[in-house]
N, CA, C and O of each residue as an XYZ file, in Angstrom:
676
protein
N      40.847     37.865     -0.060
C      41.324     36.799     -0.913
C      40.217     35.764     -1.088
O      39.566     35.271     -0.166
N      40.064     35.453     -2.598
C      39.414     34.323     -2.698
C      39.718     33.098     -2.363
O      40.791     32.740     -2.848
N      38.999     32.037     -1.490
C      39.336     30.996     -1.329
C      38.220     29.947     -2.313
O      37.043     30.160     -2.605
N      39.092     28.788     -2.662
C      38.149     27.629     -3.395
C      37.793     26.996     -2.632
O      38.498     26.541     -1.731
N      36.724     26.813     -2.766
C      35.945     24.708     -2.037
C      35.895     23.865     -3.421
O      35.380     24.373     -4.417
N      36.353     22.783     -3.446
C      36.640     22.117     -4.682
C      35.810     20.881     -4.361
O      35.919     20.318     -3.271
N      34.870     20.404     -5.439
C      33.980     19.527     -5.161
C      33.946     18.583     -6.444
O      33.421     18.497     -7.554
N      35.044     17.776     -5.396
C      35.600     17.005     -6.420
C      34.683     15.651     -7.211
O      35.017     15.024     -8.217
N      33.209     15.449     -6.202
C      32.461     14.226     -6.882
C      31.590     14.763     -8.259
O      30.882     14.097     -9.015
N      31.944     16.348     -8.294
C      30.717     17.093     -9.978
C      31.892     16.500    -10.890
O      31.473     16.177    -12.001
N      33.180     16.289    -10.706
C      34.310     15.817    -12.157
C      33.562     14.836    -12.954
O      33.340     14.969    -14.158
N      33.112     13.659    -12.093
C      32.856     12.474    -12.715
C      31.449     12.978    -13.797
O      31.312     12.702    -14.989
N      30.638     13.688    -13.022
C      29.352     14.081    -13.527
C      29.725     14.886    -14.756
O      29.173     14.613    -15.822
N      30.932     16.197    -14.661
C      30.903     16.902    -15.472
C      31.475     16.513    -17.127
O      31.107     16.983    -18.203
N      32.244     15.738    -16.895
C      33.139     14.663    -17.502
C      32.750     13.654    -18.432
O      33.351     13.238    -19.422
N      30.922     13.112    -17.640
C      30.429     12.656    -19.315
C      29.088     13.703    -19.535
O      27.959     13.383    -19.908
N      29.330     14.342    -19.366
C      28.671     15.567    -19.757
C      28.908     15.655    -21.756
O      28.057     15.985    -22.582
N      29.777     15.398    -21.903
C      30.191     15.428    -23.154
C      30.513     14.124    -23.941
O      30.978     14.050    -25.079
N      30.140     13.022    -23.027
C      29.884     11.961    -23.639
C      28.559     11.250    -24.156
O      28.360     10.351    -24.973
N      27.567     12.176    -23.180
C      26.283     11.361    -23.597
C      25.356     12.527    -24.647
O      25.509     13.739    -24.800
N      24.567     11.760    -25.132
C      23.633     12.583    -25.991
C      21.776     12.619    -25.119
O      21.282     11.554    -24.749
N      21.356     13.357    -25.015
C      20.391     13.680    -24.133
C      19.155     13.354    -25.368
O      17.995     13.599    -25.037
N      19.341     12.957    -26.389
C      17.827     12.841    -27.314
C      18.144     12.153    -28.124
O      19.100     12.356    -28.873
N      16.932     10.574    -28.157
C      17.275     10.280    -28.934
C      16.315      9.458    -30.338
O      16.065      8.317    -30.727
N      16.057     10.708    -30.679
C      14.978     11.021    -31.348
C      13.545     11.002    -31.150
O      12.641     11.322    -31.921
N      13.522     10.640    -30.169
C      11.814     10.671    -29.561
C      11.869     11.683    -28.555
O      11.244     11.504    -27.510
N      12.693     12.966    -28.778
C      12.742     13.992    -27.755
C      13.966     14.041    -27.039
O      14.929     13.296    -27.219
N      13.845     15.219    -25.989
C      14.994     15.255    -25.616
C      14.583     14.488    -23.739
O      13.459     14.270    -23.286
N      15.618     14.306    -23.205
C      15.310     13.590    -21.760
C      13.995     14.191    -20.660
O      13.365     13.443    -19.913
N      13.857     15.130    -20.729
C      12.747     15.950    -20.007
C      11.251     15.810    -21.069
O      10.064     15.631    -20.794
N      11.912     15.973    -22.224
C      10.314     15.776    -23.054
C      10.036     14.218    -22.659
O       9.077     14.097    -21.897
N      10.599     13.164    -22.978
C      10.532     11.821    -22.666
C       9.591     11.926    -21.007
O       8.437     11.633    -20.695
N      10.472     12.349    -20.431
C       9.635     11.979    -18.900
C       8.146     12.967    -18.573
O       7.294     12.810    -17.698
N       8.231     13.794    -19.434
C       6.933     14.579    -19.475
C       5.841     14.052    -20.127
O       4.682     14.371    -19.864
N       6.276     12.996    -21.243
C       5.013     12.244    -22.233
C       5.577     11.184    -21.808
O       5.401     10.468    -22.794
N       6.393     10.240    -20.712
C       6.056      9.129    -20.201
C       4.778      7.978    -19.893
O       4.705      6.752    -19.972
N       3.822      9.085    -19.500
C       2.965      8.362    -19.045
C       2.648      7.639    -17.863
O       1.754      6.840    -17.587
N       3.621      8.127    -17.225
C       3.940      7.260    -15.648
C       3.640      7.844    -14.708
O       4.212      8.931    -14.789
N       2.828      7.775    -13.446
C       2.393      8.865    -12.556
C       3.434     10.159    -12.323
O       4.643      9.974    -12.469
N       3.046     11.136    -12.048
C       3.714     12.342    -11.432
C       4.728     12.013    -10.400
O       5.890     12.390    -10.244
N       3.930     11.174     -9.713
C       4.328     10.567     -8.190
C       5.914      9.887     -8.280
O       6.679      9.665     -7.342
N       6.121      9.644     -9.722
C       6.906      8.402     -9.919
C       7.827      9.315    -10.909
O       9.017      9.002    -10.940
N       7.460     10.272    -11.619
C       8.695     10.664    -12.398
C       9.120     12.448    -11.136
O      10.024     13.241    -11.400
N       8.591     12.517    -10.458
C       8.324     13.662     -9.425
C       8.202     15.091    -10.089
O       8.799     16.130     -9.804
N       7.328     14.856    -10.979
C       6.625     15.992    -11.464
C       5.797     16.922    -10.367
O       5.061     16.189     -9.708
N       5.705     18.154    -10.016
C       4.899     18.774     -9.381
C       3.808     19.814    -10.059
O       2.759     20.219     -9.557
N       4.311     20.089    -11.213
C       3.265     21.008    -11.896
C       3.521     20.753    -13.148
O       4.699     20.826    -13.495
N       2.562     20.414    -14.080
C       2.022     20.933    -15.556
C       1.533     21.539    -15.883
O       0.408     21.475    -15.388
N       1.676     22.630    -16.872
C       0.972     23.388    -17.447
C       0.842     24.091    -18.580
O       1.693     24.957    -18.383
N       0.477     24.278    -19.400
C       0.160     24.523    -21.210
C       1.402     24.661    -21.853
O       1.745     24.282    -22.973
N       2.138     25.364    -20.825
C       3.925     25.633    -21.972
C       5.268     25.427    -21.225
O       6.393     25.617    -21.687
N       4.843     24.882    -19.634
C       6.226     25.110    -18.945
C       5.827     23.990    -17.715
O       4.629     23.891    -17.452
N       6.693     23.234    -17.036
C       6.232     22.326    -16.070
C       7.471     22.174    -15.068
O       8.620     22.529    -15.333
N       7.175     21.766    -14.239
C       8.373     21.925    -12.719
C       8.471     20.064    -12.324
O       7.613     19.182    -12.285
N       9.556     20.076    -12.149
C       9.639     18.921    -11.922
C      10.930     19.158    -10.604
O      11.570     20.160    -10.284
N      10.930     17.650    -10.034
C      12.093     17.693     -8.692
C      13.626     17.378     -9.438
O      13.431     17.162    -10.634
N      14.537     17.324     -9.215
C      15.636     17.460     -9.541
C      16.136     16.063     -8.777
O      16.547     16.103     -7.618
N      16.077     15.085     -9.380
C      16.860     13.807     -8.979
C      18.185     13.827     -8.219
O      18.162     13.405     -7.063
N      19.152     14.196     -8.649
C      19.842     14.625     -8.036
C      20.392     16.017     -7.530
O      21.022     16.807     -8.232
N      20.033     16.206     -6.110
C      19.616     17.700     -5.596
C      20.575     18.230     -4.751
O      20.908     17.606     -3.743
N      21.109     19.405     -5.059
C      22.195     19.739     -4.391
C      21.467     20.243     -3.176
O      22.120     21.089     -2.566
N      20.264     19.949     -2.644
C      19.442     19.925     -1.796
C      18.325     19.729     -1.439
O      17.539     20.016     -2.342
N      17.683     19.254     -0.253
C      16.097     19.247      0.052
C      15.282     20.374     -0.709
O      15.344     21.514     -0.249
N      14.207     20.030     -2.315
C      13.268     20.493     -2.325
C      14.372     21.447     -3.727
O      14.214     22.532     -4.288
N      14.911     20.905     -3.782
C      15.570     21.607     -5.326
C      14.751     21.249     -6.476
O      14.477     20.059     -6.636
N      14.481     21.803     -6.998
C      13.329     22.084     -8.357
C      13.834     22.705     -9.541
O      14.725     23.547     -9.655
N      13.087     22.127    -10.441
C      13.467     22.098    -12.323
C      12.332     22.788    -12.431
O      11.265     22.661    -11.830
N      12.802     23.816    -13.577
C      11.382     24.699    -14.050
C      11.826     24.648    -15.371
O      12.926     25.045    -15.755
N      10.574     23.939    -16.353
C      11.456     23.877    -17.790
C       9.780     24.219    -18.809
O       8.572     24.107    -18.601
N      10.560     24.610    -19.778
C       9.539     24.436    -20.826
C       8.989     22.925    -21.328
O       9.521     21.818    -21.411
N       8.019     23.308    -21.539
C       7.248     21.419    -22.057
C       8.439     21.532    -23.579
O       9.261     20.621    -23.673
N       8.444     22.248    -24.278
C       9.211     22.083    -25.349
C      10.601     21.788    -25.277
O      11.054     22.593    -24.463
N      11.754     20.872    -25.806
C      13.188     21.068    -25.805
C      13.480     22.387    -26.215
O      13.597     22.744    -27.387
N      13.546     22.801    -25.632
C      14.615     24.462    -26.229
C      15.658     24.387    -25.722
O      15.683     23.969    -24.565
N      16.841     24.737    -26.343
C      18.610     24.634    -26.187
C      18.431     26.567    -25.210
O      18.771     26.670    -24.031
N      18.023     27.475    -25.800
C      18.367     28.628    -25.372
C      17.028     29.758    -24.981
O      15.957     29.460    -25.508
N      17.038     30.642    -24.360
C      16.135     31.197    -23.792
C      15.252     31.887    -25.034
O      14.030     31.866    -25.183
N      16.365     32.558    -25.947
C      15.992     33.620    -26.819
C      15.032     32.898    -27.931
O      14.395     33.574    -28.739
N      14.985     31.511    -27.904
C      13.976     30.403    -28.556
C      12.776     30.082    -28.286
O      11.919     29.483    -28.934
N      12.792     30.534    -27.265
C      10.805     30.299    -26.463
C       9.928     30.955    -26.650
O       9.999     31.805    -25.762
N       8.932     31.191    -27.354
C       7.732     31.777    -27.635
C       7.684     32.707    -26.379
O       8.238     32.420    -25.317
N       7.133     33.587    -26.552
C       6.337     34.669    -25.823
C       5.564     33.926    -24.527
O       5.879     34.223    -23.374
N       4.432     32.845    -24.851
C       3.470     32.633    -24.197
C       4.446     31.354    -23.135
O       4.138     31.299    -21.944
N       5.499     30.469    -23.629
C       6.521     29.882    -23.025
C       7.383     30.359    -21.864
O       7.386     29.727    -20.808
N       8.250     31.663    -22.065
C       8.549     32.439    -21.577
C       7.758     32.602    -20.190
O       7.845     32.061    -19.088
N       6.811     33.766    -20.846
C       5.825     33.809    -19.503
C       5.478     33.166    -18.393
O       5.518     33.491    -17.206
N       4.973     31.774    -19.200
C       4.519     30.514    -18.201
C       6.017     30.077    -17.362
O       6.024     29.820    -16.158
N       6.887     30.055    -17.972
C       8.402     29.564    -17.118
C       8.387     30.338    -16.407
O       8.130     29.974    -15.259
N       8.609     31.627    -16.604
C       8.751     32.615    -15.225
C       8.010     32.901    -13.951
O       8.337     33.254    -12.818
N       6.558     32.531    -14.748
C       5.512     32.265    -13.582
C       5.695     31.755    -13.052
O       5.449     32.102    -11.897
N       6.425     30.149    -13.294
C       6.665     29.001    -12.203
C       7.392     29.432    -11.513
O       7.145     29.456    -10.307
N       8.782     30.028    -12.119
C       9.724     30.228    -11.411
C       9.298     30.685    -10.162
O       9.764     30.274     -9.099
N       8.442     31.508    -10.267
C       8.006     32.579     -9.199
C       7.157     31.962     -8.529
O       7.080     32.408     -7.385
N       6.410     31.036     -8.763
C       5.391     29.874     -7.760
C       6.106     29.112     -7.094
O       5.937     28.894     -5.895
N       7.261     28.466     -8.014
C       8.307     27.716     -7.478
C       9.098     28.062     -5.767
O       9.477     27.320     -4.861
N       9.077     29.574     -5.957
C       9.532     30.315     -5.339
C       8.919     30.248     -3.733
O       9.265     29.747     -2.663
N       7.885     31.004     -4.214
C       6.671     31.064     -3.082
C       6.468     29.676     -2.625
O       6.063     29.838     -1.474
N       6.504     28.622     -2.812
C       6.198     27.292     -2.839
C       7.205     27.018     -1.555
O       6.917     26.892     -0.365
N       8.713     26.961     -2.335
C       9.203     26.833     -1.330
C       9.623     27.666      0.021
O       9.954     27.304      1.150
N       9.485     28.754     -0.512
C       9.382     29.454      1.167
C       8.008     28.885      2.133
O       8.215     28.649      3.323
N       6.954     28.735      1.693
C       6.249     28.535      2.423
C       6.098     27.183      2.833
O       5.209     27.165      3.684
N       6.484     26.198      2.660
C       6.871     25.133      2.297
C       8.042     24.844      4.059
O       7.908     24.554      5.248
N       8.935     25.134      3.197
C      10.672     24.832      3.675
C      11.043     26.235      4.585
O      12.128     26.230      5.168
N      10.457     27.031      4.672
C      11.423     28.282      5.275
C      12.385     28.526      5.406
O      12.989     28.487      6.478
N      12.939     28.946      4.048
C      14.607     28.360      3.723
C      15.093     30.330      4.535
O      14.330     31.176      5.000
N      16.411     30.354      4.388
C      16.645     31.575      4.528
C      16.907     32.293      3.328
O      16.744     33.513      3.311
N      17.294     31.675      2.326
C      17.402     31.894      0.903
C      16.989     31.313      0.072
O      16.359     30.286      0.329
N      17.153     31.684     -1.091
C      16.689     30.865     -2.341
C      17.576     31.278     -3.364
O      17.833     32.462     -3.579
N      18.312     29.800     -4.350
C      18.928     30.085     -5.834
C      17.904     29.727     -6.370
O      17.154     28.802     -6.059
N      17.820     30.680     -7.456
C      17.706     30.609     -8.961
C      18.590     30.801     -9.774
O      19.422     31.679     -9.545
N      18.651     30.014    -10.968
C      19.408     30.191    -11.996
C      19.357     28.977    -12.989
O      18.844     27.863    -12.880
N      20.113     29.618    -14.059
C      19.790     28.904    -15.427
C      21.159     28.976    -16.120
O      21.676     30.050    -16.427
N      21.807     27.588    -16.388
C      22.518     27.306    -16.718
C      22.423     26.906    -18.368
O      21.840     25.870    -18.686
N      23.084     27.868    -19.493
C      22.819     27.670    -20.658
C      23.862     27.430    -21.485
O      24.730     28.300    -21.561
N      23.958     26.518    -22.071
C      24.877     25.293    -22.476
C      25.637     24.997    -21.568
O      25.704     25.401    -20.407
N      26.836     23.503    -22.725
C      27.802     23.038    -21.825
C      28.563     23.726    -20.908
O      28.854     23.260    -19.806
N      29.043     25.269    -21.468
C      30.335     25.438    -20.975
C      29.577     26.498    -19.589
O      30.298     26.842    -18.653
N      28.275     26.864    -19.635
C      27.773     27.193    -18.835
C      27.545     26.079    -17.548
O      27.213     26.594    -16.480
N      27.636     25.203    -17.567
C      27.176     23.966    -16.322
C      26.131     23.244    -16.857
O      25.704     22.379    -16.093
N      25.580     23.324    -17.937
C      24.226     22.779    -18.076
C      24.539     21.006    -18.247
O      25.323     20.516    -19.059
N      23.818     20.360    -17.393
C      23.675     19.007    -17.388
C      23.205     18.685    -18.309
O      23.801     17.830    -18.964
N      21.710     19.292    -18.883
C      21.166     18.460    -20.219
C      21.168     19.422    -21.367
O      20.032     19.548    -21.825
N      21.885     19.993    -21.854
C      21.977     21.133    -22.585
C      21.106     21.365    -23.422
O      21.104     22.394    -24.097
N      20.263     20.481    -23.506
C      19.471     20.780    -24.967
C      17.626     21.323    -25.094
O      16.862     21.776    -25.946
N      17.607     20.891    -23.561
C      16.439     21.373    -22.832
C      16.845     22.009    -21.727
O      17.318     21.414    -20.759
N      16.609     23.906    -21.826
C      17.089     24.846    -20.856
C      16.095     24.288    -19.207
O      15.161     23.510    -19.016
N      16.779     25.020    -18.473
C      15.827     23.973    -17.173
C      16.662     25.348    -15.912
O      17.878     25.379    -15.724
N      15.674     26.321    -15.232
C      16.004     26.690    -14.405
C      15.718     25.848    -13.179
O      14.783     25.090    -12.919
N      17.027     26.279    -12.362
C      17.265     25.700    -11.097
C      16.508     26.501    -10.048
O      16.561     27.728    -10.139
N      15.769     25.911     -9.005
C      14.844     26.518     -7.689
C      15.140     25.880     -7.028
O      14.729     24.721     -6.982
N      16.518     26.704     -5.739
C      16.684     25.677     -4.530
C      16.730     26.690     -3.608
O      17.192     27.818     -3.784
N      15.936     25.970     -2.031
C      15.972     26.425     -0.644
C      17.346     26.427     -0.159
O      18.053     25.432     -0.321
N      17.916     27.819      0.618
C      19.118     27.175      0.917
C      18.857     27.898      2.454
O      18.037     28.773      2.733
N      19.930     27.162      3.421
C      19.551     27.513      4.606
C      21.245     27.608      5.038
O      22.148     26.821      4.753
N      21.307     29.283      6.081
C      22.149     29.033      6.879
C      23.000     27.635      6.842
O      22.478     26.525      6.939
N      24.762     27.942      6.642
C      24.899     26.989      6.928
C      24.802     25.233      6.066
O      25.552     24.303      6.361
N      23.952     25.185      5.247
C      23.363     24.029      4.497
C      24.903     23.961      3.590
O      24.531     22.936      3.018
N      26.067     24.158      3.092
C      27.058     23.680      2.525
C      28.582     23.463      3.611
O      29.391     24.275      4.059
N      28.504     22.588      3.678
C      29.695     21.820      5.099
C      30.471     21.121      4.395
O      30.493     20.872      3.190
N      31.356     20.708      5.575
C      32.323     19.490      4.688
C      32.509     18.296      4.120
O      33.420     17.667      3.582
N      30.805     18.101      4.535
C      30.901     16.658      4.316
C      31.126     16.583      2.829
O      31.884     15.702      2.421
N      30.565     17.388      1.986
C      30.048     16.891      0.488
C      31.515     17.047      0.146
O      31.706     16.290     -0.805
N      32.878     17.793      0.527
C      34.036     18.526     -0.050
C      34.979     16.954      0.689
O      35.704     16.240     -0.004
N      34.744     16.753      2.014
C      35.757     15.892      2.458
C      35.133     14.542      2.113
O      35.642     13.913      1.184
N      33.802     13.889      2.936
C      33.336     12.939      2.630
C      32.889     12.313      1.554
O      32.614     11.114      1.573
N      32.760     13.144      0.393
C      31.821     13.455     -1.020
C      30.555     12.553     -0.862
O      30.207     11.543     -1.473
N      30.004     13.226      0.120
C      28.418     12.467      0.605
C      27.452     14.263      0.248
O      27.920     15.395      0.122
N      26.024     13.759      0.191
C      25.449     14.615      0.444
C      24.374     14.306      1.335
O      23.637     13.369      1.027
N      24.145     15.008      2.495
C      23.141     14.704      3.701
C      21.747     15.881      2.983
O      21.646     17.097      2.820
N      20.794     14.566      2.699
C      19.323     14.943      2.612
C      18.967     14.517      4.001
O      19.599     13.719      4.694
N      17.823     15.183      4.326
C      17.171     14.763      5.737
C      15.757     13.657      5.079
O      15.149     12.675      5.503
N      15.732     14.357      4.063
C      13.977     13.751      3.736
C      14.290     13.223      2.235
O      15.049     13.909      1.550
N      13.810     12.185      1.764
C      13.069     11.374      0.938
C      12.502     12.419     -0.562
O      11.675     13.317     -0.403
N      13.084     12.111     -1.886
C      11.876     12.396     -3.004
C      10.634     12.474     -2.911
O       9.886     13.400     -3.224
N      10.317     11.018     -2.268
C       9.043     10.658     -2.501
C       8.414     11.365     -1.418
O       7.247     11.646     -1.689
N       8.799     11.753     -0.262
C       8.246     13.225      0.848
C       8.270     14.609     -0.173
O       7.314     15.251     -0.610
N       9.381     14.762     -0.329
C       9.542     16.010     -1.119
C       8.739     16.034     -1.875
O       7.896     16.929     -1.939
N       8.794     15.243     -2.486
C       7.542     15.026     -3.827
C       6.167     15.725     -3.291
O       5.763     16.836     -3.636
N       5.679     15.038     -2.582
C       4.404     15.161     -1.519
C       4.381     16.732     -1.268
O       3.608     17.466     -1.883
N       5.015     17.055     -0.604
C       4.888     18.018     -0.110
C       4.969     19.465     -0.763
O       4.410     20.494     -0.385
N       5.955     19.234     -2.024
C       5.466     20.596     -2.324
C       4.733     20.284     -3.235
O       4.218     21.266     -3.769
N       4.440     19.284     -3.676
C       2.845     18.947     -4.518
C       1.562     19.780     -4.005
O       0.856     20.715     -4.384
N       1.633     19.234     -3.341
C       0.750     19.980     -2.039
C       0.834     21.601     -2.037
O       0.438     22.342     -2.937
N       1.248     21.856     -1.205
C       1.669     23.000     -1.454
C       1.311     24.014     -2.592
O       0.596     25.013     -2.521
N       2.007     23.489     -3.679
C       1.334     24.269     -5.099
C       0.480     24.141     -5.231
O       0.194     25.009     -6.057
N      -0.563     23.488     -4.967
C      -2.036     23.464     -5.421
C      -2.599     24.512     -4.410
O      -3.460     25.308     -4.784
N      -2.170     24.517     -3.262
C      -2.669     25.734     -2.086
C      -1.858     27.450     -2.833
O      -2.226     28.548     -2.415
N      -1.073     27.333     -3.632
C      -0.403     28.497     -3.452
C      -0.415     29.121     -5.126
O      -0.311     30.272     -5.550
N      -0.574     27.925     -5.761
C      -0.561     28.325     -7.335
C      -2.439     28.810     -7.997
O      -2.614     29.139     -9.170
């Protein structure tokens, strides 16, 4: 029998999901923070590169959860150039290696959430998900307490698999 865990603090999140508009006309929210102009350090960018760039995930359903997106807004996969494509998947796969060597997770998600009714937070710029998951790492707190226990800091995280990718990419 299937049992649910119901996590009731994504309602609020999912809820204006359909209230806000993610572009507004000077790009979509990820293009904005990519031509910001503001250190890496500060928007927690970890990699750029010609068609696809990784960034940290602000709010992280865990230590060292990572965004792998195209530099371009694209709504859907089947929209990305050839040479786009490629470069995303590469990350994905650096992303990957990054954090195992990194975090020594026991697992790792990937996945890509495409549109609304798929989960997608910013729908309009596709954005695969790269998270460490460890034994254990989903408890009650987030279901009873609706807390989520990070051990470490962005601005560590940041650091570190910054780091990291430059040794491994």
């Amino acid at each position: 029998m299937i049992e649910n865990l119901w996590a009731g603090w994504r309602a609020a999140y999912v809820g204006n999901v359909e209230r806000h508009t993610y572009t507004d006309g000077s790009g979509t929210l990820f293009e904005r923070i990519l031509a910001s102009g503001h250190p890496d350090s500060e928007t927690y960018i970890v990699h750029r590169g010609e068609h696809a760039f990784v960034i940290l995930n602000r709010f992280p359903y865990g230590t060292g959860h990572l965004l792998v997106l195209p530099n371009r807004g694209v709504p859907e996969l089947e929209n990305l150039s050839g040479d786009e494509s490629a470069e995303l998947w590469s990350c994905v796969n650096t992303a990957v290696r990054v954090l195992k060597a990194e975090y020594k997770p026991h697992g790792v998600n990937v996945g890509f959430n495409l549109g609304k009714a798929a989960g997608a937070g910013v729908p309009d710029h596709l954005h695969g998900h790269v998270l460490p998951r460890w034994s254990g790492d989903t408890n009650f707190t987030t279901s009873i307490a609706q807390i989520k226990v990070l051990p470490e800091s962005l601005d560590s995280t940041w650091q570190r698999l910054t780091a990291a990718w430059e040794l491994l990419h």
